[in-house]
VOMI-454993 format. One record per residue (C-alpha): x, y, z. Coordinates in steps of 0.25 Angstrom, whole numbers, plus 5000, padded with zeros to 4 digits. Example, Ala and Ser with C-alpha at 12.3 -4.5 7.8 and 13.67 -1.06 7.14 Angstrom:
<atoms>
504949825031 505549965029 
</atoms>
This chain:
<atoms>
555955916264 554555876261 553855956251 552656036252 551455986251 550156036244 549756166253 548756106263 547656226260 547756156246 547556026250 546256076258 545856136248 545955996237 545255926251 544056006252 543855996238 543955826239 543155826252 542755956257 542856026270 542555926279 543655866292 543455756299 544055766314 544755646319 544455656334 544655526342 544155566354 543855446364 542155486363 542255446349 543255346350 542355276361 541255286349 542055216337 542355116348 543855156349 544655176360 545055306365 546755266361 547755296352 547055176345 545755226345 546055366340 547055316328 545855216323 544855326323 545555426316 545955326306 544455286306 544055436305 545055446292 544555326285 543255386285 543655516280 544555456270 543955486255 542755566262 543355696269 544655756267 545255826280 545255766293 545555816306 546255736317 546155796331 547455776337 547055786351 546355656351 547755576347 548455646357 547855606369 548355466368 549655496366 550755436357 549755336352 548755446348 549955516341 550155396333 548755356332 548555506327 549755496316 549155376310 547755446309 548455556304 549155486293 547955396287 547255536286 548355596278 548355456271 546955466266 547055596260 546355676271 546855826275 547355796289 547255916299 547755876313 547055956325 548155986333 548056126337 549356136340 550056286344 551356326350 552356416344 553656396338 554456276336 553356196343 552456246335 553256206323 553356066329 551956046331 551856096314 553055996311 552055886319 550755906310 551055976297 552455896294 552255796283 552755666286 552755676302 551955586308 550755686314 550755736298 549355816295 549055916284 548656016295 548556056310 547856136318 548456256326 548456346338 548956486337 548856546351 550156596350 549756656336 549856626322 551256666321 551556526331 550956456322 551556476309 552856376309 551556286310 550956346297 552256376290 552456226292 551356196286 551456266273 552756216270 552156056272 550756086265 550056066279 548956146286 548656216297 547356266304 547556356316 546456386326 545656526325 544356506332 543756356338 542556336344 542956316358 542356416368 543656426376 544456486363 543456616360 544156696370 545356686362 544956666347 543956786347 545156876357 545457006349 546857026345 547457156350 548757126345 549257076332 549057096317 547757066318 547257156329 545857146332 545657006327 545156896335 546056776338 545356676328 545256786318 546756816318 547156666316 546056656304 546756786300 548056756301 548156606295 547356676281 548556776281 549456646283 548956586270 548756716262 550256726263 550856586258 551656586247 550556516238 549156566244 548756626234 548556476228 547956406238 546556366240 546556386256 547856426264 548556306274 548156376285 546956356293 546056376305 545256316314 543856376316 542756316323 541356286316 540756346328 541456476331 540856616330 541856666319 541356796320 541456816334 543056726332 543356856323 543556746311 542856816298 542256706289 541656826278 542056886267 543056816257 543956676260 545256706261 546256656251 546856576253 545556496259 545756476275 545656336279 544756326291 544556206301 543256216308 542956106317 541556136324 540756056314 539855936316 540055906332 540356056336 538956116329 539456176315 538756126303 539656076294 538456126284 538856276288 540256296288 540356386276 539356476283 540156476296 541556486289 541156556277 542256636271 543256516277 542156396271 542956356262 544056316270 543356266281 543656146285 542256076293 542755986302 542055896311 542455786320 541555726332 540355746321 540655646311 541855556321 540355516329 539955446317 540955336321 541655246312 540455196303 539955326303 540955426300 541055396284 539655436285 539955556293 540955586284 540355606271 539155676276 539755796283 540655786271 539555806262 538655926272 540155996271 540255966255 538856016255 538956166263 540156196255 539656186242 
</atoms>
């Protein structure tokens, strides 16, 4: 059995303090393949991810690869995927595969043994979740990923106007009675953190969630006032750059959660194209530094 590895709440913590809060998206969409002069192939997406992670190598710390864009070309793109994968993990960056994967059972647990399994071929130090079915589908997900020093981050609120309906719905039944959707899945993953073994210890908890730059957290039932929670909630927020958040102001739009936030932006920076994105890179890196001093 492979041994346990450094919590993964630990090692975000040792990131952020090497390179700050900044992600990186790998998205090989065809738009921007057509724009790096690549093809939109398996081909095509496995040389601009390996592109995107030679120029985050040394400059930021976490990158996330958005797994959709492999799979639409197939076995190709899965092997073009796992080799982007690899050199990410191979340059020291904090990998975070945005699969939004969500079923229940041993399904579920399948999906965990894909991402979160150290040595499989699809290995990441994180992935994304869906709870539809509850938190309570998702936790042979989670426990998994204690046990290998992995993370997850599972979706509370996104900025997608289909999904209000559901994140701000008011629970009727549960523990949490009288929460919203998003507010109970913030809710419940700090409770999931708070009791591990050894929280008390730990800088930020493995578990995230994913919150969108954009969303009216208020109106989501997500309260940002008050004291941080211990341990620190990890937070992926895409919505920066492209979608319209400042990356100047996420501490004023996360506040209580800041210091875990992790800004994340994508099309904003991969428009650069590949003699600009180093550029790109080091600035938003430094405007990130820069707000959360």
């Amino acid at each position: 059995m492979i041994p346990p590895l450094t919590p993964f709440g630990d090692r975000l913590s040792a990131t952020f303090a090497a390179y700050g809060q900044l992600c990186v998206g790998i998205d090989p969409h065809g738009s921007l393949l057509d724009s790096w002069g690549l093809d939109d192939s398996a081909d095509g997406a496995r040389e601009f991810g390996l592109r995107v992670v030679d120029a985050c190598a040394g400059r930021v710390g976490i990158v996330k690869p958005q797994v959709a864009f492999y799979e639409r070309h197939g076995s190709g793109g899965y092997a073009a995927l796992e080799r982007v994968l690899a050199e990410a993990r191979d340059a020291d960056l904090l990998v975070i595969a945005d699969a939004k994967r969500g079923d229940i059972g041993s399904s579920l647990a399948g999906y965990g043994e894909a991402w979160l399994t150290p040595g499989s071929p699809l290995e990441a130090d994180a992935m994304t979740l869906a709870a539809y079915q509850g938190l309570g589908s998702i936790e042979p997900v989670l426990k998994q990923a204690e046990l290998a020093g992995k993370g997850a981050f599972v979706l509370a609120a996104t900025s997608n106007p289909e999904a209000v309906a559901i994140q701000r719905s008011v629970l009727q039944q549960s523990s949490r009675a009288g929460s919203t959707v998003a507010g109970a899945i913030v809710s419940g993953v700090i409770g999931w953190n708070q009791f591990q073994a050894d929280a008390a210890g730990r800088a930020f908890g493995s578990v995230g969630v994913v919150i969108g730059a954009t969303v009216d957290l208020a109106a989501s039932g997500i309260d940002v006032d008050g004291e941080p929670p211990r341990p620190g909630l990890p937070v992926l927020a895409p919505g920066f750059g492209h979608q319209g958040a400042e990356p100047a102001e996420f501490r004023r739009i996360f506040r209580a959660f800041a210091g875990g936030t992790i800004v994340t932006e994508s099309r904003s920076i991969l428009g650069a194209g590949p003699d600009g994105i180093a550029d790109a890179i080091a600035r938003r890196v430094d405007l990130v530094g820069a707000a959360g001093a």
